[in-house]
TIKOL-711671 format. One record per atom (N, C-alpha, C): residue in three letters; atom name; z, y, x negated. Coordinates in pm, whole numbers, padded with zeros to 5 digits. Example, Ala and Ser with C-alpha at 12.3 -4.5 7.8 and 13.67 -1.06 7.14 Angstrom:
% TIKOL-711671
aa, at, Z, Y, X
ALA, N, 00780, -00569, -01319
ALA, CA, 00780, -00450, -01230
ALA, C, 00780, -00330, -01320
SER, N, 00708, -00225, -01285
SER, CA, 00714, -00106, -01367
SER, C, 00787, 00003, -01290
END
This chain:
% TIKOL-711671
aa, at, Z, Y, X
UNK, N, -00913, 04371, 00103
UNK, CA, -00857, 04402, 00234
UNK, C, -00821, 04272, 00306
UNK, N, -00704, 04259, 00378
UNK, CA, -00652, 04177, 00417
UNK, C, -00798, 04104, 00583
UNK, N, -00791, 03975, 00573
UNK, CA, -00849, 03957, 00715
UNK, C, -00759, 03969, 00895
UNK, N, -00691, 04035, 00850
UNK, CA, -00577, 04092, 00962
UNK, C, -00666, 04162, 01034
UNK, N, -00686, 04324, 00925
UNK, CA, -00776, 04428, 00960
UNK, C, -00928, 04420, 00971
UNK, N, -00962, 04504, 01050
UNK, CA, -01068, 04486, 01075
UNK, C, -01117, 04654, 01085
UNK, N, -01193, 04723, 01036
UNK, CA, -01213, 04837, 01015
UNK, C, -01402, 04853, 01128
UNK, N, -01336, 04896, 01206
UNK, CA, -01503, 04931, 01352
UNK, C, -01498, 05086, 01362
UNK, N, -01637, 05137, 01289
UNK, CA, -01645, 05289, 01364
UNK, C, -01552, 05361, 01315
UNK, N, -01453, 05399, 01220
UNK, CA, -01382, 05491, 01197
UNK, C, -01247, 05425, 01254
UNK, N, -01273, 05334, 01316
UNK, CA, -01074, 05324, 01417
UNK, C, -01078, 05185, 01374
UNK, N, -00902, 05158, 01344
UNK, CA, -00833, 05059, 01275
UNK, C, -00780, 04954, 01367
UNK, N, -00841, 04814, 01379
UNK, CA, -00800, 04755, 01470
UNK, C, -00681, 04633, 01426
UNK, N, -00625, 04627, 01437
UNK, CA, -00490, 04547, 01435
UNK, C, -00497, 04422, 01518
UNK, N, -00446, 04271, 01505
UNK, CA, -00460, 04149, 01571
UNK, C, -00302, 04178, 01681
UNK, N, -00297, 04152, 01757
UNK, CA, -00182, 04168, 01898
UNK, C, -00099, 04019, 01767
UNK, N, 00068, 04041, 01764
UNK, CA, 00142, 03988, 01740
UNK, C, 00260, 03963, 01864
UNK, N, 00269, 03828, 01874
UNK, CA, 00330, 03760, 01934
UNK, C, 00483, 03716, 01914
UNK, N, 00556, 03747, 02003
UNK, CA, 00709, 03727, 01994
UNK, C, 00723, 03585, 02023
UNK, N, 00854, 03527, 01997
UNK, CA, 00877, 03343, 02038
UNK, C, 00870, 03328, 02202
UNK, N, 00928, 03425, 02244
UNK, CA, 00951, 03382, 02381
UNK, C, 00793, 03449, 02442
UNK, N, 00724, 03477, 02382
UNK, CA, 00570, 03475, 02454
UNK, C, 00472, 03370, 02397
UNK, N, 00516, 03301, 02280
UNK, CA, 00433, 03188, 02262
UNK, C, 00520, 03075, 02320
UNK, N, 00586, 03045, 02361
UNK, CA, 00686, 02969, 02461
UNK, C, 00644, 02979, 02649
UNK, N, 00580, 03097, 02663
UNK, CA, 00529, 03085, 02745
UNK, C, 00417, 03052, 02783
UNK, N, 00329, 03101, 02644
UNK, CA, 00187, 02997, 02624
UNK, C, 00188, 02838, 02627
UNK, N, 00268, 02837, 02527
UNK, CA, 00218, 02668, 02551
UNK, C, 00364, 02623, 02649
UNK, N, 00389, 02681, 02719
UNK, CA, 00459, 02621, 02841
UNK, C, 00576, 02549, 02821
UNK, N, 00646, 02596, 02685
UNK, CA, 00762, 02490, 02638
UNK, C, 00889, 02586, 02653
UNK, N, 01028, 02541, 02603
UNK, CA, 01074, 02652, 02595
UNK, C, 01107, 02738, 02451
UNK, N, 01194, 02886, 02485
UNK, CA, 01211, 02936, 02369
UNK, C, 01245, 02856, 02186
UNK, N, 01330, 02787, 02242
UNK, CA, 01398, 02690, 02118
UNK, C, 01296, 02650, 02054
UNK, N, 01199, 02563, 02129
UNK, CA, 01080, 02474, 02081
UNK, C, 01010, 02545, 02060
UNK, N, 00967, 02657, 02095
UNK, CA, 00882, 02784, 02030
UNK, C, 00902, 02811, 01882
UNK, N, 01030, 02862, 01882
UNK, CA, 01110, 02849, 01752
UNK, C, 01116, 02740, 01640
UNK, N, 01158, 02605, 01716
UNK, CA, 01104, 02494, 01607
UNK, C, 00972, 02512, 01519
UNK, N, 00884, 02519, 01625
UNK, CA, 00786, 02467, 01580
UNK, C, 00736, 02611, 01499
UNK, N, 00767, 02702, 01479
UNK, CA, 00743, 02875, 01383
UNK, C, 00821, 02800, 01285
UNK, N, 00951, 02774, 01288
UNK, CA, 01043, 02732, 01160
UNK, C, 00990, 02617, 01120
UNK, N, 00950, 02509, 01121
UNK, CA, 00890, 02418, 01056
UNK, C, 00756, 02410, 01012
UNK, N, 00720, 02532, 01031
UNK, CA, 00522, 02612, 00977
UNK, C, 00441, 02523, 01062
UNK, N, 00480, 02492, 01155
UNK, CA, 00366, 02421, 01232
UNK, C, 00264, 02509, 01348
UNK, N, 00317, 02669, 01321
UNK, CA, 00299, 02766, 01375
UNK, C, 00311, 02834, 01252
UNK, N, 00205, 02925, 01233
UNK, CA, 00236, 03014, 01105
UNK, C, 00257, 03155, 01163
UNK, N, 00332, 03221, 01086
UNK, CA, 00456, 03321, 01148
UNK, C, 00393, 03478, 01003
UNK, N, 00472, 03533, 01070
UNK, CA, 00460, 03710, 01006
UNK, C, 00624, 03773, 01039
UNK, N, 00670, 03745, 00918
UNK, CA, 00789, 03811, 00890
UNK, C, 00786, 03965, 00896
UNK, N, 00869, 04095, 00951
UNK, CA, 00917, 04167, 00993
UNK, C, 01060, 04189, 00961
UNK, N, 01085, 04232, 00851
UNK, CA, 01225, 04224, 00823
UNK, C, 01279, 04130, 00860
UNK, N, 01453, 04141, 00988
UNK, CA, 01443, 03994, 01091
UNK, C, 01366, 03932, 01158
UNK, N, 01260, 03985, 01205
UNK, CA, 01163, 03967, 01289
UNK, C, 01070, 03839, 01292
UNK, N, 00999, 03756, 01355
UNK, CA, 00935, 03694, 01323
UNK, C, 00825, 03669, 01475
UNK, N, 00723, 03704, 01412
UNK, CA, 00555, 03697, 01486
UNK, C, 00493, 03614, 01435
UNK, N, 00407, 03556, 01559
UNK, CA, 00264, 03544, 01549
UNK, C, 00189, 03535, 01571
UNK, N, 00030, 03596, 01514
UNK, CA, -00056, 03609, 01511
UNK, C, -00166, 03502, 01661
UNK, N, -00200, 03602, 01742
UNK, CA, -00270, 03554, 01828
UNK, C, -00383, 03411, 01770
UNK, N, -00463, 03463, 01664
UNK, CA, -00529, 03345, 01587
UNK, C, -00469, 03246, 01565
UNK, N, -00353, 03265, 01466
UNK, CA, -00270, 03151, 01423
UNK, C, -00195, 03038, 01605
UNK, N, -00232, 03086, 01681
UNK, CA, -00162, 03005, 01762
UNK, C, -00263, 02925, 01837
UNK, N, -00420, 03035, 01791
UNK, CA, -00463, 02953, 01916
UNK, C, -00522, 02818, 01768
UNK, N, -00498, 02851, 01674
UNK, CA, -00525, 02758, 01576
UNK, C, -00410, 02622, 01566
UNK, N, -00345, 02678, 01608
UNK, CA, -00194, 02551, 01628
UNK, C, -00259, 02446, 01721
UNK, N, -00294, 02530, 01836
UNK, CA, -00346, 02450, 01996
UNK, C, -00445, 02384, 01936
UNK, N, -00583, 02444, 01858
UNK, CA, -00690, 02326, 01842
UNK, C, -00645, 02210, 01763
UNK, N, -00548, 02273, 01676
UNK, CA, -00553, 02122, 01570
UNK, C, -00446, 02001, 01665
UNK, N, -00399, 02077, 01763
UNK, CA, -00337, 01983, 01885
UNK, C, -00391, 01924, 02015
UNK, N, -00568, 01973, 02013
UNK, CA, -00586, 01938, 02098
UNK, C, -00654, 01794, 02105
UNK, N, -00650, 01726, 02186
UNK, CA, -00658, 01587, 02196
UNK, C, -00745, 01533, 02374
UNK, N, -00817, 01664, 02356
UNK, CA, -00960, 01626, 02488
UNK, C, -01078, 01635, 02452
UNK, N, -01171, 01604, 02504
UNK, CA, -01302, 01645, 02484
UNK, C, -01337, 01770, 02574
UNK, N, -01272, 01850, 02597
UNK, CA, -01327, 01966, 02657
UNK, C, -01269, 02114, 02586
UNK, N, -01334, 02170, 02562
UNK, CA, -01311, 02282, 02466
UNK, C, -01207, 02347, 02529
UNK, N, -01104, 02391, 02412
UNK, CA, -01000, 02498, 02491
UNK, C, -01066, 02629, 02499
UNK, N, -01015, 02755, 02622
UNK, CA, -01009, 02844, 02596
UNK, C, -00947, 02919, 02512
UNK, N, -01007, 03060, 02459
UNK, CA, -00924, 03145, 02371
UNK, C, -00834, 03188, 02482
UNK, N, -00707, 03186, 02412
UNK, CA, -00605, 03238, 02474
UNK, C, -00590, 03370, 02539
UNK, N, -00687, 03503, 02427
UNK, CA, -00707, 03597, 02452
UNK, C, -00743, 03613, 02628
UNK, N, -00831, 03481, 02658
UNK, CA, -00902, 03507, 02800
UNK, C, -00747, 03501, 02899
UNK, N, -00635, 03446, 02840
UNK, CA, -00492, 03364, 02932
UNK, C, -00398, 03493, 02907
UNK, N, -00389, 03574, 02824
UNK, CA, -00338, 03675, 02770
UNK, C, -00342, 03806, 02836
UNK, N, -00230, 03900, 02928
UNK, CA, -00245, 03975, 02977
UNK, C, -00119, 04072, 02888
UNK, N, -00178, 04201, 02821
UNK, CA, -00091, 04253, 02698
UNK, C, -00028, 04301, 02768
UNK, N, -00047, 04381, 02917
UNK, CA, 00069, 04435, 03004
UNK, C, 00205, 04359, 03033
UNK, N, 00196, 04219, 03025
UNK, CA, 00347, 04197, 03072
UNK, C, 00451, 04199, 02890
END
């Protein structure tokens, strides 16, 4: 079984996939550079036919191997509101 899924209690939980222009708004850059950085795997991505996601993990895994403080980042999940 893939580590995507996660099987709790009978119900199938799925990881939230991320469009460019919402990880562009995470790390505060714009769309394009969102994009760069998915197309050059510096962001690892989930193809969708045309489509291209990713993975809430995979990004906040981009941010640690970028981070360059001594103070722990938050999970994004806590910055993350699925309503907008």
């Amino acid at each position: 079984m893939s580590n995507d899924l996660c099987v709790e209690q009978d119900s199938l939980s799925l990881e939230v996939l991320l469009r460019g222009q919402d990880v562009a708004r995470i790390l505060n850059v714009s769309r394009a550079f969102a994009y760069q950085l998915m197309q050059r795997g510096e962001i690892a991505t989930v193809r969708i036919g045309n489509s291209v996601r990713v993975r809430q993990s995979d990004l906040e895994t981009f941010i640690a191997r970028n981070l360059h403080s001594a103070h722990p980042a938050h999970p994004i999940s806590e910055r993350i509101s699925l309503s907008q």
